[in-house]
Every structure is written in structure tokens, then in C-alpha cells.
N, C-alpha and C positions, 0 to 999 in steps of 0.2 A: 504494500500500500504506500502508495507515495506522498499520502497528507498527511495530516500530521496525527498523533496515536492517537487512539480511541481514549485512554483515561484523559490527555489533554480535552481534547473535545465536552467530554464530562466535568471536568473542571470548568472550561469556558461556560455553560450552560448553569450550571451549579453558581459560577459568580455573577451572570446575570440577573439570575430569581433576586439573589441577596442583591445586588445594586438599586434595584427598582422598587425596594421595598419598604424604603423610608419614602421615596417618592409617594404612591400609593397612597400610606398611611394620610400623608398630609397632602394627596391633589385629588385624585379620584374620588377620595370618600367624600371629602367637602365639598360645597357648594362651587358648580363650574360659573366661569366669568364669562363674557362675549364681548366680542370688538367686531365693529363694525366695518366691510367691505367696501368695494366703491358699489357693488349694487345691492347686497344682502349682508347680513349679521347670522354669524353661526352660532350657535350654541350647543353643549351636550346636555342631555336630560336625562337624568341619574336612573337607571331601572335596577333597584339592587335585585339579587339573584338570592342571597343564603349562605351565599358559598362565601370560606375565603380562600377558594385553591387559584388560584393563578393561570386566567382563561385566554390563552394566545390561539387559542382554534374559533373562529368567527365565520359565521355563513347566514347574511340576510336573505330570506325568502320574501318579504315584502313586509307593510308596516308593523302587520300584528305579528305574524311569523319569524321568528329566529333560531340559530341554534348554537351553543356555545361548549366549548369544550377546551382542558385543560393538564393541569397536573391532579394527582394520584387522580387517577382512571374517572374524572371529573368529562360528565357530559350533560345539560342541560335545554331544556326546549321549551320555548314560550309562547304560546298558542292567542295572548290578548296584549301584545305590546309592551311587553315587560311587566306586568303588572302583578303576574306569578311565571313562576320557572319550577317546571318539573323533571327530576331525575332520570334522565332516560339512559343513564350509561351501561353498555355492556357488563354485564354478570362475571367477578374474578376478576376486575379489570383495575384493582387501587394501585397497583404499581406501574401503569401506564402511562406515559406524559402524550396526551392526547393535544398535538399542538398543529394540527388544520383538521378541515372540516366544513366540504361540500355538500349543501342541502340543496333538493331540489323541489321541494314538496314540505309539507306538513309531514309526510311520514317516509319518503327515501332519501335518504344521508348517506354519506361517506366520511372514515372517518381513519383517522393516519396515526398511528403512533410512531413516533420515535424511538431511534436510541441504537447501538451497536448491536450485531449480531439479531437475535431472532424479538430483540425487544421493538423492530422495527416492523410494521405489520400494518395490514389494513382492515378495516369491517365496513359490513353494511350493513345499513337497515331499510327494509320497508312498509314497517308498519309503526313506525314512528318511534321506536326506540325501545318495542316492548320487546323486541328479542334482532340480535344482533348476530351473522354470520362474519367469522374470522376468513377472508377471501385471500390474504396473504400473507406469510410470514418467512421474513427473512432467511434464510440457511448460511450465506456468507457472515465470517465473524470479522474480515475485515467493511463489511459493506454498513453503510451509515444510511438512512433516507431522509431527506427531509421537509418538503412541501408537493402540494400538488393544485393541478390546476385541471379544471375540463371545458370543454369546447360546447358540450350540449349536454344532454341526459347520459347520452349513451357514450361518449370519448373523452378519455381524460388520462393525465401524464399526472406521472409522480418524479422528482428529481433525487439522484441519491449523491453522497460524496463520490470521488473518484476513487476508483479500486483499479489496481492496475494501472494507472495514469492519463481514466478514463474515468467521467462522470456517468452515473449511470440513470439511466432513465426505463421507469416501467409502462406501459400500457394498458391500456383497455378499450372495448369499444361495445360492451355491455353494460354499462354503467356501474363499474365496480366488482362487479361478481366474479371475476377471474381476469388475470394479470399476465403479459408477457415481456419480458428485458429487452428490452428493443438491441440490439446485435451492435457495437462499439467501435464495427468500424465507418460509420458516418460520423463520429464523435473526434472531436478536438482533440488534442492531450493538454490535460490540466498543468498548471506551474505545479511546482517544487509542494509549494504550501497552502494552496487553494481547496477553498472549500463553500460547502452555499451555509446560510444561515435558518437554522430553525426557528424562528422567532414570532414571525405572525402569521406563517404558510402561506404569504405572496411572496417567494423567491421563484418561483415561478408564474409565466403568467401565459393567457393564451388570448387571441381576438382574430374575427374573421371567419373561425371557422378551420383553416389549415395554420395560423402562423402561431408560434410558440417562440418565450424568451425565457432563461433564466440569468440572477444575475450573482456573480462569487465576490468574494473578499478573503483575506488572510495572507497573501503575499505581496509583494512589492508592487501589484495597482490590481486594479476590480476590472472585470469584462464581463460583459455581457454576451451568454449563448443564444442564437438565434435560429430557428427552422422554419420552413418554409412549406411541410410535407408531414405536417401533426408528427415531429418527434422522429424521425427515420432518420434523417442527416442535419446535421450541423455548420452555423461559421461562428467565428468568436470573434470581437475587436474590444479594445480597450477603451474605459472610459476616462475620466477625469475626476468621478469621484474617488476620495482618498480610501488609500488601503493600508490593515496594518494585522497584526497577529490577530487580533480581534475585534477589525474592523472591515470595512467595503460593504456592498450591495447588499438592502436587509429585504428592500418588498421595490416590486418593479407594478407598474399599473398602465393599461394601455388601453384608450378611449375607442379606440381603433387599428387597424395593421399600421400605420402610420404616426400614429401620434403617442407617446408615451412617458412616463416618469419615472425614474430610478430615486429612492431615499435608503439613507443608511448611515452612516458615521462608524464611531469605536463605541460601542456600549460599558466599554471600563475608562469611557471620558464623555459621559452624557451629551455635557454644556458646552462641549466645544467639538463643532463640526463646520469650519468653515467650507470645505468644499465635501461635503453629505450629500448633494443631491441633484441632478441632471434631469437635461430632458432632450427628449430625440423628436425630429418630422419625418423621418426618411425611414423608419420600421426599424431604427435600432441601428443603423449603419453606420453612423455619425453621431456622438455626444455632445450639446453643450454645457459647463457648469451654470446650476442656477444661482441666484439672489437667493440665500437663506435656505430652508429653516435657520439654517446656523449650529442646530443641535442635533444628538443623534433621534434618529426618527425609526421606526421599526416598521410598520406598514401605510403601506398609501392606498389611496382608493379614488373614482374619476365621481363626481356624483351625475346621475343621471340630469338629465333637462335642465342643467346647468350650462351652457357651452362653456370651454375649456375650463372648468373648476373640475380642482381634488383636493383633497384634505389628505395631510399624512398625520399620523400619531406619534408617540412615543412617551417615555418615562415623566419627561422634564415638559412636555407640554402637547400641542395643538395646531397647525399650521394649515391655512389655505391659499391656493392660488386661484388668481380667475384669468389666466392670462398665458393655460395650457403648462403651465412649471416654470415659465421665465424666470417671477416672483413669485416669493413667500411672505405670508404674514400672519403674525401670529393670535389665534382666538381663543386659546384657555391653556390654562395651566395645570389641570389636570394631569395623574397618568395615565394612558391607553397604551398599550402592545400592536394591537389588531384591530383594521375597520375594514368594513366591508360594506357596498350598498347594493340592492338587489334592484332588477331594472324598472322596477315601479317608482324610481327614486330614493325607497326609503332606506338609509344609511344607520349602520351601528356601530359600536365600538366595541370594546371588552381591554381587559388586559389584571393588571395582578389586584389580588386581596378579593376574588370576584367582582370586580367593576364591570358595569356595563351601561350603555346609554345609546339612548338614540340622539342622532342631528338633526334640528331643529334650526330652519332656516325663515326667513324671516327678509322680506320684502319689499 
């Protein structure tokens, strides 16, 4: 394996939980703030959960529908808009850090765990969470997985670290139900020390229909992987956001095969990301650095019937652009990990201590 050991990796993951978790205490739980756009005001509206596990797995279905998912084998589903969350997590599952999480329904999910070796796995469900099929589990002890993304109901890629000197990538085109390794020789070779980030499960991302991106960090710069043929072959080019042992590309977001956003920084230096975050017109061929966040950010999201607006998250605050990624600026200081909006427009968040909220936009 050419990245870096699996205990590192475990430590890196291990010191993110502990870094965000004075954040949390003193931003998520309290009262979010809002700043005003040049044409809307965003705000987050608190939906507590119950929980305080730590929910980096995020999937909006639409306003009232969500589902969320986390550490120790935390899964949650909310049927009225946050206003109650029910436990719908796989049976035997408290040691699982369940950190993405594709819904496409009120009751068929997809759902990712992490972690080396066979701790890496996926389930489905479709009858909403009341029983859950284990569709795949790892066998490789050097093999790492970690986010995933799909195209429709039925097509969807999972991204793993590189084994071999090769990033690996799984498929489907049943909606989960059975998985194949798509074959490594269309695939790049990874640098020395690269690796993708498990942190809000947009390190991958997909739009169009055929075009898929992933984006790495952890050695001397971040690139971003691109396809053109849902996952079969590969090109890579570098970006400009910055890269460091435990930094580069956390969540990539793309409005369309052309238009796109990379956010990310060093998560063991929250507050300082001056070059955290890009954006591409050309499908990913070309990077430029944006204006701000400033700080490290963990997942981005495009919001619907917005033109060019996205919001990214993270530990230390809140960021939106309305001007496709150029600019950033900043609307709460809360914590989030993960946001996601589903195509009816309606947008959510999650991230540690069970935080969760919906975006609340404003006119």
C-alpha cells in the first residue's frame, strides 16, 4: 500500500472527532446567527435529533424527509422536518462509523461505513430502516473506503484509498444491492501520500448523469479525479487548493458537468485556510483559487433554485457564495460537518454532538 498506514489514518480520524468538539459544544448547540447576502439571508434552524454521536452521513430527501447517520453505528430518519428522529440503524451495528448516506425515498437508503479492512462495508434498506441488508464488505486489509456518490436510483460509485498505487473505486447499477471494483487500469497512480477524506461523504461527487469527480489531499498538492464514462476511466490534474499531511480536498459539489466547487483546508488548523477552496467552469479541467471561506470547511452543497449559490460547512462556521464559488461569505458560526440539499431545494446540515438543521433562506 502506498498511502500512508492504516493506524495513521485512524489517528487522523480519531483527532478530528476530538478537534470539533469544543467547536460543537459552543456553535451548533446554540442559537445560529445570519448575515445577510446581496439577495437572501441564510440561516440554520436547529432540528435536535437525541443523539450526541457525531452525524457526518447526510442525505436530504426533501423538506420533511431526511436521513442522518454517524458514529457508533448511529442512523436516524425524520419523517416531519426534524421535529422527531427515529432510530432506524442496522441491528449489531454500534461499532460502525457510518459517515455517508444516500436516500432516495422515505424508505430506500444506502448507507457506507468506514474504516480498514472488512470494517469498510455497505447496507441497504428499503423499507425505511426496519431491516437492513449488508451488500458489501471489504476483504482487502490494506483497502480503506470512503464516500460515495450516485447518479440516479439505480448507479452509484463509492471511492476507496489507493491500494496498490491505485485509488479504488466500487460500482453498482442496482441501487446498492450488489457491488463490482471497477478494474485499475483506467485509474491514475496516486502520489506517495494521497489519500480522499472521510468526513462529510462529498469527496466524491457525480452530475449529468455519466460525469464523476473525486477530490484527494495529504501530499505535496490536492487533485482532483475526473470521468467521463460513470467510473470506468480516469484523468487527474492538480489544483490550487492547499495540501498537507492532513489537509487538501474535503467535499467537491457540482451544479452541473461544468460548473463546480472544491472546499477543504487542514482540519488540525481549522481557522486558517487561506487557499481551502476553488472552483472550476470547464468540468474540472482547470482550477481557480476562491475568495475565502478562509477556514477549513468539510462539505459543500449547490442549493437548488438559487442560481450559482452553495453553502459549504464546517467546525468553525458557515459560508455562502452567490456568484458560482468566486466569493465566500460568511452566515453562522455554528458547527456542521455535512450538508446536503435535495432537489426540491430543501437543504440540511448535520455534523458533531448530533447537530442538525435545516437552511432557511429568506428573501
Amino acid at each position: 500500500m502506498t498511502t500512508k498506514p492504516q493506524t495513521y489514518r485512524i489517528v487522523l480520524l480519531a483527532a478530528a472527532t476530538a478537534l470539533v468538539l469544543g467547536a460543537a459544544l459552543a456553535g451548533a448547540l446554540a442559537a445560529p446567527g445570519a448575515a445577510a447576502g446581496p439577495k437572501a439571508s441564510f440561516t440554520w434552524q436547529l432540528r435536535p435529533t437525541g443523539t450526541t454521536s457525531g452525524l457526518r452521513g447526510l442525505s436530504a430527501v426533501d423538506d420533511q424527509v431526511a436521513w442522518v447517520s454517524g458514529s457508533g453505528g448511529t442512523v436516524l430518519r425524520t419523517l416531519d422536518g426534524g421535529a422527531t428522529w427515529q432510530d432506524v440503524a442496522p441491528p449489531d451495528a454500534d461499532a460502525q462509523a457510518f459517515r455517508d448516506l444516500e436516500a432516495f425515498t422515505a424508505d430506500h437508503a444506502v448507507l457506507l461505513a468506514i474504516g480498514p479492512g472488512d470494517a469498510s462495508r455497505v447496507y441497504v434498506t428499503e423499507d425505511g430502516g426496519a431491516t437492513w441488508t449488508m451488500t458489501f464488505q471489504n476483504t482487502d486489509p490494506a483497502a480503506f473506503y470512503d464516500c460515495m456518490a450516485f447518479f440516479d436510483r439505480h448507479r452509484g460509485l463509492v471511492m476507496g484509498d489507493p491500494v496498490g498505487g491505485k485509488f479504488q473505486i466500487l460500482s453498482t447499477d442496482d441501487g446498492g444491492r450488489s457491488w463490482q471494483l471497477v478494474p485499475s487500469s483506467g485509474m491514475p497512480d496516486a502520489l506517495p501520500g494521497e489519500f480522499g477524506f472521510a468526513a462529510s461523504g462529498t469527496c466524491i461527487e457525480v452530475a449529468g448523469g455519466r460525469d464523476a469527480w473525486f477530490g484527494t489531499g495529504g501530499d505535496v498538492v490536492s487533485r482532483v479525479f475526473h470521468s467521463d464514462d460513470r467510473g470506468s476511466t480516469w484523468e487527474v490534474v492538480n489544483t490550487p487548493v492547499a495540501s498537507s499531511p492532513a489537509g487538501g480536498i474535503f467535499s467537491l459539489a457540482f451544479a452541473d458537468p461544468r460548473h463546480g466547487i472544491a472546499v477543504g483546508g487542514d482540519f488540525l488548523d481549522p481557522t486558517n485556510a487561506p487557499a481551502g477552496a476553488a472552483y472550476t467552469q470547464d468540468g474540472g479541467a482547470t482550477w481557480t483559487l476562491a475568495d475565502g471561506p478562509g477556514e477549513y470547511r468539510s462539505g459543500s452543497a449547490w442549493v437548488p433554485r438559487l442560481p450559482k449559490t452553495a453553502v459549504a460547512v464546517g467546525p468553525t462556521g458557515s459560508d455562502v457564495t452567490t456568484d458560482g464559488g468566486r466569493t465566500w461569505t460568511r452566515f453562522d458560526t455554528g458547527s456542521f460537518d455535512a450538508v446536503d440539499c435535495a432537489r426540491t431545494g430543501a437543504c440540511w446540515a448535520s455534523g458533531a454532538q448530533g447537530a442538525a438543521a435545516r437552511l432557511v433562506v429568506t428573501r
